[in-house]
N, C-alpha and C positions, 0 to 999 in steps of 0.2 A: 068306748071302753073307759070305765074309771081310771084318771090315772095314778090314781095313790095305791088302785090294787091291782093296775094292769101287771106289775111284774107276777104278780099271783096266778093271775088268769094264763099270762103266757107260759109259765110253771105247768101247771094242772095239766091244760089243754096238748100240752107239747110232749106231754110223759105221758099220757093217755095217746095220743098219735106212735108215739114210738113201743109202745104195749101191743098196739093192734096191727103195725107190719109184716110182726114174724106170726101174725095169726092168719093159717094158711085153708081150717076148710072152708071158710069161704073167699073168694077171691074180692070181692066189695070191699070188706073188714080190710082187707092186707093194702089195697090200693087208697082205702082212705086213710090209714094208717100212713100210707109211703108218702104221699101227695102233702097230707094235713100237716106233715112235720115242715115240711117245708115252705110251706105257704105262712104257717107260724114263725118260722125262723126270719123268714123276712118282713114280716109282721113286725114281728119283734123288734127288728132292728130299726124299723121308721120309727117305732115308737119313743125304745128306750132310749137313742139315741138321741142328745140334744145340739151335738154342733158333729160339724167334718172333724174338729179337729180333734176327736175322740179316738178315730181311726187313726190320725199319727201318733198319738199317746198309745194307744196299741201298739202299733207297730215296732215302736220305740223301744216300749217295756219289753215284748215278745218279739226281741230282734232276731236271736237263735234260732223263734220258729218260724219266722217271715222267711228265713236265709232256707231253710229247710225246707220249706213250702215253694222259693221260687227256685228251688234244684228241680222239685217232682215236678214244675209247670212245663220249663225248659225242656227235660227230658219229654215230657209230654208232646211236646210240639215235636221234636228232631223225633219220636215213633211215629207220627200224624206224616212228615215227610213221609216217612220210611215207607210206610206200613198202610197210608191212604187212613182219612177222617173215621176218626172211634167215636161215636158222639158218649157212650157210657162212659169210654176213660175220660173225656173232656168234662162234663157233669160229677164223675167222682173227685176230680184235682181242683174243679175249682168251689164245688161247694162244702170241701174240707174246711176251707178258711171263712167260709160262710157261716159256717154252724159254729165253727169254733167265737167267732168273732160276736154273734149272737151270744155264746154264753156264758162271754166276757162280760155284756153290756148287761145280761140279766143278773149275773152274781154283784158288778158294778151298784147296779140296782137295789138291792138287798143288802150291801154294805152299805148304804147310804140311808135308807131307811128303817132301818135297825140295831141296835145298840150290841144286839146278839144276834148277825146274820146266820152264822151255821146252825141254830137252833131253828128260827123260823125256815130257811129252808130246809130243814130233815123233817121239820113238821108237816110239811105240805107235800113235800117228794113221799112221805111215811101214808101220809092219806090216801094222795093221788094211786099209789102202787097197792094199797092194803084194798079200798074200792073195787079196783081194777080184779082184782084178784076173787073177791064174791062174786063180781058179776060176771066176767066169762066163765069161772068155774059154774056158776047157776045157768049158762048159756049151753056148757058143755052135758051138764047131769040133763037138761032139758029137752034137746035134741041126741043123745045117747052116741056120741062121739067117743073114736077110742084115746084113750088117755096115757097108753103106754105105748111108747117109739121103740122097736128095735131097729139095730144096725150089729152087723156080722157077729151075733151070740152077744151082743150088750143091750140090756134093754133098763130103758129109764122112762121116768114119768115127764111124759111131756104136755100134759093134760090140755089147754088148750091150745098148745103149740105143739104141730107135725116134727117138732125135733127137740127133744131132751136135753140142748145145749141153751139153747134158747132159750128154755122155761129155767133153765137154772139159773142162769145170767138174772132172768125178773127176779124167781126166786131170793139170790144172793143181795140181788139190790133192795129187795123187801128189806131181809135181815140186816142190812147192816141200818139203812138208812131207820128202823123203828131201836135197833140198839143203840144207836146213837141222841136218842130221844132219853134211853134211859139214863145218860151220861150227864144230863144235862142235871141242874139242880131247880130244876121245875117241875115240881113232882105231880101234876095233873096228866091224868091218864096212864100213870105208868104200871099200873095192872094191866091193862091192857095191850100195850106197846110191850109188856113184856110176852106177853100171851103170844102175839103178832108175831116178836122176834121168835118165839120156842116155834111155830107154825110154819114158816121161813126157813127156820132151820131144818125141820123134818123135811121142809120140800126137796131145799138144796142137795139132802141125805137120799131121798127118792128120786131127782130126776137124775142118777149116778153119772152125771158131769165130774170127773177130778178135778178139771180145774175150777171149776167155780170153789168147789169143797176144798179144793187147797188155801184160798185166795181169803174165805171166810174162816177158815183153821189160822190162818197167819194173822187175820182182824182180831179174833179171838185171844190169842197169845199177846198178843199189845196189849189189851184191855186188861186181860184179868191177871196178868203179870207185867206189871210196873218194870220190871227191871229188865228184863229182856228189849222192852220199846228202848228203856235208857239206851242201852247197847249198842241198840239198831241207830238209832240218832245221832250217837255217837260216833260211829262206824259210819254214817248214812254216806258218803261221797264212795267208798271202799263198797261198800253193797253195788252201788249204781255200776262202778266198773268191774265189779265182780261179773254183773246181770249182763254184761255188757260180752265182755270177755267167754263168760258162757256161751251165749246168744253165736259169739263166731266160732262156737267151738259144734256147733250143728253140724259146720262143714266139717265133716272129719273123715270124708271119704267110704271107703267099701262097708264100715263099720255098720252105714244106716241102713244098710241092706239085710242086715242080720233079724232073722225071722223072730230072734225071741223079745228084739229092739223094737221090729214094725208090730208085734203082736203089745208091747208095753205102750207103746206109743199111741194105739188104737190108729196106725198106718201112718201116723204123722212122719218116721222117720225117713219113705220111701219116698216121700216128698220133698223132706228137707234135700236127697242124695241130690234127685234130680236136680234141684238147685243148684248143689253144688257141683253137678256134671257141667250145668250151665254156666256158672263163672268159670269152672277150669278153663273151658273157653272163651268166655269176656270178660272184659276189664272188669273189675272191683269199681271203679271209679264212675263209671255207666248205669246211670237208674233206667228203669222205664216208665215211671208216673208210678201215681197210688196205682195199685191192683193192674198194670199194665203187662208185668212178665206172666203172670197169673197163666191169662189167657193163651200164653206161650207154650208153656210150661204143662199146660193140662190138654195142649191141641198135638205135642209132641211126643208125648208119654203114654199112652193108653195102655196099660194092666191088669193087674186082677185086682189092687187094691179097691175097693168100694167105694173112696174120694173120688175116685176118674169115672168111675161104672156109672154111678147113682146120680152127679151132678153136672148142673149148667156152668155155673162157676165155680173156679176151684180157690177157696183160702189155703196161704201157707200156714194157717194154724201157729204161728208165733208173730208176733207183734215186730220186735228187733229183725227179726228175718224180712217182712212187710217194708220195714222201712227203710233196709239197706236195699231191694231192688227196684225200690220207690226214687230214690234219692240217691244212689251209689253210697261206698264209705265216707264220703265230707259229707252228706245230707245223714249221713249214722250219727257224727262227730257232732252237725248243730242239732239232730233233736234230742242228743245224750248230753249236750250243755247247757239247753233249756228246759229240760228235767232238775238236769243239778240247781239250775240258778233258782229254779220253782220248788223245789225242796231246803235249799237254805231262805226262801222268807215263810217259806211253811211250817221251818224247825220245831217253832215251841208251841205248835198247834196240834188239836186234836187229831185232824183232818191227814197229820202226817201216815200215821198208822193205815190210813184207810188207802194212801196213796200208794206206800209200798207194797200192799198186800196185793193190788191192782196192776203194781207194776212186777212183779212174782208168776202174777197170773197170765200175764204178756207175753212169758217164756212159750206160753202152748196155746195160745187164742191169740186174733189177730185184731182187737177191739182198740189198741192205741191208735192207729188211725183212720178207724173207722168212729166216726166221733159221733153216729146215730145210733150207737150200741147204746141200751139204758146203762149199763154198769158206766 
């Protein structure tokens, strides 16, 4: 691999891997999807990396998320006692800090060989995802696959993806990442890129995800009104503990049981309840690993809700909820101070805007630590 364009190659090749996961009619496509990303990610990191002592400069920098990452391992281990060898939860706790630590070394990468990293990479991420997007739709129109997901009277476009959250997620990541091309003062291709983004947006509109359309409504409002971002920026520590504060106000007891809550929610609230039936009786302080009460919680509960009916695994659909049962509340406190610390050197960057809209969107999808999600 050339190494002046390997962080390119690992780019493309790793966003095309993570495109083709959630693509389910055929089972090949999803497994080399699932496999490629990770065979990339460690790729990745023999490559970019040029000393060990990059990992303690990591470390270092991202002490908040180390502290946070070795709550969920800890806990990990004391369910492993408990509960006898998980090899998925042991796989999911430790190649969070894999992927994450990969795409350290690759932005690392791009800040160093270019004078305007977040341009060249929105350039590439804008390609890789705009490609991605002619070809399996030509894959879809070619073998006559259905394109529209329903789930209990909601039906959205999931066109080469079997679920409608999924495509919107790509969708959403199209739109921002070719709007942000137009942001730039390099004005090649920006007919195009704009075309891209209006195409993106009708998706995200089509595959009737709310959250993705909340998350690209709130990019939107930063961009084309200036003063509103001022606001947020200004406010930005007060937003986070607002987001935060919210986030424990899920718990709020019988409320989430209320039919016109689980019906608003698209069932999410009856899930959040259970949770909270489940700390009434344990500590707060108590994680079980990434995605480890998950399987608790969905093996305990069985309903009529269509989250428990329809699936193998179950997401808590909130991010902040994720990572208080990952981490207990001190594992809440260091990835909500590793945020904060990562939005004041973010401040007076474009890239802020993108971050909060993503961390908005956290409130009702569980993609913060899920670090394979494209968004």
């Amino acid at each position: 691999m050339n190494s002046k364009n390997s962080h390119i190659i690992l780019l493309i090749v790793f966003v095309t891997f993570l495109v083709m996961n959630p693509i389910v009619f055929n089972l090949n496509i999803a497994l080399i999807g699932k496999y490629g990303k990770l065979v990339v990610a460690f790729l990745g990191i023999l490559i970019l990396q040029n000393s060990f002592i990059q990992i303690k400069i990591f470390a270092k920098k991202y002490v908040w998320l180390m502290l946070f990452w070795a709550l969920c391992i800890g806990f990990t281990l004391l369910r492993i006692i408990e509960k006898g060898i998980n090899f998925d939860l042991i796989q999911q706790n430790v190649l969070f800090i894999v992927f994450i630590y990969f795409y350290y070394l690759l932005a690392l990468t791009f800040k160093k060989r270019y004078r305007r990293p977040n341009y060249y990479f929105f350039k590439y991420l804008a390609q890789t995802i705009n490609i991605n997007l002619f070809f399996w739709t030509a894959v879809v129109i070619l073998f006559s696959f259905n394109i529209w997901h329903t789930v209990e009277g909601r039906t959205g476009l999931g066109l080469f993806y079997g679920n409608y959250i999924q495509f919107g997620i790509f969708a959403c990541t199209g739109a921002i990442a070719n709007f942000s091309l137009l942001k730039s003062q390099i004005k090649k291709n920006r007919k195009y890129h704009l075309f891209m983004f209006l195409l993106f947006g009708v998706l995200v509109l089509l595959s009737d995800s709310r959250n993705v359309q909340l998350i690209l409504l709130v990019f939107l409002i930063f961009n084309l009104i200036p003063q509103i971002k001022k606001i947020a920026i200004s406010n930005i520590y007060l937003i986070i503990f607002s987001l935060s504060i919210a986030s424990i106000f899920y718990f709020s007891g019988e409320i989430l049981l209320n039919e016109s809550l689980i019906n608003l929610s698209s069932g999410r609230s009856s899930i959040w309840y259970y949770i909270y039936d489940y700390y009434s009786q344990n500590s707060f302080l108590k994680g079980e690993g990434i995605f480890g009460l998950n399987t608790t919680i969905l093996e305990n509960n069985i309903d009529t809700n269509y989250y428990f009916q329809r699936i193998d695994f179950l997401y808590f659909h909130s991010s902040f909820i994720e990572i208080i049962a990952a981490s207990g509340i001190i594992g809440f406190i260091f990835f909500i101070l590793f945020i904060v610390k990562s939005l004041k050197i973010k401040k007076k960057f474009y890239l802020l805007g993108i971050i909060i809209s993503i961390l908005l969107g956290g409130l009702f999808e569980s993609f913060l630590i899920q670090p394979t999600i494209l968004l």
